[in-house]
N, C-alpha and C positions, 0 to 999 in steps of 0.2 A: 613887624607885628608886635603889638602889646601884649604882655600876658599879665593877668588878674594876678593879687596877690591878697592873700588872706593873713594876716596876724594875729598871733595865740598868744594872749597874755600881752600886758601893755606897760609892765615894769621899766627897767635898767636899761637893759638890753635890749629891748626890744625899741625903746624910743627913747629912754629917760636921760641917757648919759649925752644925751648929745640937742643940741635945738637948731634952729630952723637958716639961722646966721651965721653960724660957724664951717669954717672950712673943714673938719674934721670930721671923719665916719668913725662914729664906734659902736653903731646899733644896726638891726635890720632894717626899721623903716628909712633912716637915712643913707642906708645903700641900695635898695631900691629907689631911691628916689634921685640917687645918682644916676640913675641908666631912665629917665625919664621917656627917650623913647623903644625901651626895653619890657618895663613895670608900667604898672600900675596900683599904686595900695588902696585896693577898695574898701577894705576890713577889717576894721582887729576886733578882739571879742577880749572881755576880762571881766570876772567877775564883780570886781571894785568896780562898780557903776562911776565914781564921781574919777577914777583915773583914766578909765578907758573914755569918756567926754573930754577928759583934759587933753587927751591925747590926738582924739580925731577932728578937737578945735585945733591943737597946735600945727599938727602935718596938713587938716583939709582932708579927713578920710569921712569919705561921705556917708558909709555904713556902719553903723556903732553896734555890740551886742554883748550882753551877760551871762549868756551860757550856750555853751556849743551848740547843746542839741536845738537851740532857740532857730538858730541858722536853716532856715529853710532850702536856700538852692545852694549846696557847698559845693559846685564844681570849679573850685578855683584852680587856675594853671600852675600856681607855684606857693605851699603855704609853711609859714613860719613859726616852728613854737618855742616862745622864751616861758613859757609856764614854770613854775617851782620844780628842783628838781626830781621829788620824788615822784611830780605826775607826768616826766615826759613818755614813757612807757604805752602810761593810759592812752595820752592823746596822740601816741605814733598811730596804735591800731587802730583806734577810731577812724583818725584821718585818711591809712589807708583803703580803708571801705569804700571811698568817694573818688580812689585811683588820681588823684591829682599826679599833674607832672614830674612838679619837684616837690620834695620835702625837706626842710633846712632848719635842721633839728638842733638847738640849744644841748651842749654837753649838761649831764651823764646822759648815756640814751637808758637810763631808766630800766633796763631789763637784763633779764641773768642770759647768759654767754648761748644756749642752744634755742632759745625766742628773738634774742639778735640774729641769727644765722639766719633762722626760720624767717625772719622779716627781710634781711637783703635778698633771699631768695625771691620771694611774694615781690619784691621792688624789681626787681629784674627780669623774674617771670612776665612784668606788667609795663618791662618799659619805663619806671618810675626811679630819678634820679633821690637818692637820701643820700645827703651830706650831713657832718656832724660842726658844729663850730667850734673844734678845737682851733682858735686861730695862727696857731705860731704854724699849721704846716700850710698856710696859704702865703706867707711871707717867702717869695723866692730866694732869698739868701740861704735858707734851711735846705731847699734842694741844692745848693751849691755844696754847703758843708756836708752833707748828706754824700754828693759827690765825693769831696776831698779823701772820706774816711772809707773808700771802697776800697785801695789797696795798701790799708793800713791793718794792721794787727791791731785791733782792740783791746784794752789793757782795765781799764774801768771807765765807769759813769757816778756821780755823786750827782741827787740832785736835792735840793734844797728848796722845804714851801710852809705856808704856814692855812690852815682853814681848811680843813677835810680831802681826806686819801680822795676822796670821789671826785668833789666838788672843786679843788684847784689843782693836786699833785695830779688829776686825770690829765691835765694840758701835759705834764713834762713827760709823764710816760707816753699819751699817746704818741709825743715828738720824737721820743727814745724810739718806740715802735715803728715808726716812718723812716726812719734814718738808719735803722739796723734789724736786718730779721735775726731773732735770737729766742731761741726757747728755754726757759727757767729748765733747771737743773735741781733747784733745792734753795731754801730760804729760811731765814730768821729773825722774827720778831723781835725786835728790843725796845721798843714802848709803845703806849698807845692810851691815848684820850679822846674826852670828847670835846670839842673845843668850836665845833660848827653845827652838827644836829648829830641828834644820838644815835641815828641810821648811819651816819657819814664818818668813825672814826678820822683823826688825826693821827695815820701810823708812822712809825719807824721802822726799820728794819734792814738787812742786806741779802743779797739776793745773787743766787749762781746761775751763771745762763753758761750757753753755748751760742757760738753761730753757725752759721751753714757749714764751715769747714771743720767746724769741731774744735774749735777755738775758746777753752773759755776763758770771762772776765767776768766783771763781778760789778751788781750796781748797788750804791749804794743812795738810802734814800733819809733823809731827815727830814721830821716833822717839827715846828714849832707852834708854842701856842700863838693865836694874833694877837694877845694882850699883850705879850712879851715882846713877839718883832716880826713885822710884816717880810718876808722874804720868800724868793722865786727866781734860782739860782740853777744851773745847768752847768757841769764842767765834765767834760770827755777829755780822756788823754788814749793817746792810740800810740803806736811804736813809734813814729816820724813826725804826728799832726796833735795838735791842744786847741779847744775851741776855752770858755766860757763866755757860758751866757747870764744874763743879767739884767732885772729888772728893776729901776730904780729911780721913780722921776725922768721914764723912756725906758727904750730897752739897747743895751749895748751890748755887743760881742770883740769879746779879744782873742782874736788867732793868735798861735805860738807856733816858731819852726823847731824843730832839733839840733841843736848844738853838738857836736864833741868836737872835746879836745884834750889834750896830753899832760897831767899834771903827773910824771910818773907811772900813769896808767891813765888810762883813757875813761873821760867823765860826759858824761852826757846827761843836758840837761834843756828843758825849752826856755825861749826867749822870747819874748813879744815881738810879733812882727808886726801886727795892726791894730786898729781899736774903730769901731764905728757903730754910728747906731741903726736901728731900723725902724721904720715908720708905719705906725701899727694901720693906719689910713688905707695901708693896702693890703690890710688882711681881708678886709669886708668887698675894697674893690675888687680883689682876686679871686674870693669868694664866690660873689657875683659872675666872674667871668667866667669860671668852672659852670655856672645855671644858664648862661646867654649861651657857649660852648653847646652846653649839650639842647637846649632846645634850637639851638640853630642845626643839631646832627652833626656837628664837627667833630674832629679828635679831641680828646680832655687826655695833655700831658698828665700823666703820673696817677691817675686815676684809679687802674689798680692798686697802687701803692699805699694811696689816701685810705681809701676803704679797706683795706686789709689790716692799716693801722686802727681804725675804727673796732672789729673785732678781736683783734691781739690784744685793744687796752680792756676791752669789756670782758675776755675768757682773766686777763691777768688781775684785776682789779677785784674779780667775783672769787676769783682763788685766794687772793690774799684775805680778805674779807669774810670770805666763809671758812677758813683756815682746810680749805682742799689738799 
């Protein structure tokens, strides 16, 4: 079976980072368009008349429109919104009115922490799968490492980004929150600019958590401006295990084992154990298969996990934001 596919907003993401020739997936319509006999993109809507024409010449999307409410039959099976992001909010609850299948929602979700609730509720109540496209937890090697750090003592987290608390450090926390349940304890502000939209600071700060066993560690978190230097950096260190992660012209991760040994007293310290990279191509395909999963009724590994991550980044992001 084919299912319909609607596209909101006809920018970057949604089509632009990627064309018609290329082996690589880095947008929505080009991973729909990978499951050919999964999808089908019958739609996108953008208010740029002359980008959303560009767009439905490049793909061959038969239905072109410039404002939502223009959409007369919107019962699409599965709909995608890359729109800006202070309007993906708007066009969550719009679109769910029309109970579509799936919904695969462009990060921030746009709304404060007890209207996201309120909405996975209504999504579930209805049967209605919402995913967010934070990509880094669709890349399997994250549930690995994810694995690794279960019977580790968690020690800290530093992560490192540059363009808005919302709009890019949202990917590293929401990855922190997938990989570790841990409730903030108490935090500290130590700069903050605006450096991406006046809505969207670029913060600093360091931050006390717990985790389930009452464990705490401490995250800390650095903002740069983008004029100064583009970086998106992840380093966990846990009693026994060290990951970093790293984005740089690809995305590479170096594991670390634990060392000691006896200099007079006993030293410990990590050592690289490997280095590899990962291939972002299969954020979008894995993506995809979490929507083929569930409208086929199969099991979706880790699914709770995903989505739980989804609201832990949106209650943490509206707390630091609104200084809660």
């Amino acid at each position: 079976m084919t299912h319909s596919v609607l596209i909101i907003g006809a920018g970057k993401i949604a089509q632009g980072f990627d064309n018609p020739k290329d082996k690589k997936i880095s947008t929505h319509v080009k991973a729909y368009l990978n499951f050919p006999n999964k999808f089908k993109v019958k739609a996108i809507c953008d208010t740029d008349k002359r980008l959303a024409n560009e767009a439905a010449k490049k793909w061959n999307i038969e239905n072109v429109y410039y404002d939502y409410d223009e959409i007369k039959i919107k019962n699409y099976d599965v709909v995608s919104i890359c729109t800006p992001d202070h309007t993906h909010g708007y066009f969550l609850k719009k679109i769910l009115l029309n109970k579509p299948k799936v919904i695969f929602l462009e990060k921030p979700m746009g709304l404060n922490y007890q209207d996201s609730v309120d909405i996975f509720k209504e999504c579930e109540k209805n049967n209605i799968l919402l995913l967010l496209n934070y990509s880094r937890i669709y890349i399997k090697e994250f549930s690995k490492i994810k694995d690794n750090f279960k019977s580790n003592k968690l020690l800290s987290v530093d992560l490192k980004y540059h363009k808005g608390f919302d709009h890019t450090c949202s990917h590293l926390i929401n990855l922190f929150f997938y990989m570790f349940e841990a409730e903030l304890i108490n935090y500290t502000i130590n700069d903050k600019f605006i450096d991406y939209d006046e809505n969207d600071p670029t913060i600093s700060g360091t931050f006390n958590f717990k985790n389930h066993s009452n464990e705490e560690f401490r995250l800390n978190i650095q903002g740069y401006k983008e004029s100064d230097l583009n970086i998106i950096e992840m380093d966990i260190i846990s009693s026994k295990y060290r990951i970093r992660y790293s984005e740089s012209k690809g995305s590479k991760v170096t594991e670390y084992n634990l060392c000691s040994y006896d200099m007079g007293i006993v030293l410990k310290e990590f050592v690289k154990n490997k280095s590899y990279e990962l291939n972002y191509n299969n954020s979008f395909i894995n993506s995809m298969g979490v929507i083929i999963k569930f409208l086929n009724q199969e099991k979706i590994d880790n699914i709770n996990d995903i989505q739980k991550s989804f609201l832990s980044t949106v209650k943490f992001i509206n707390k630091i934001k609104n200084h809660e």
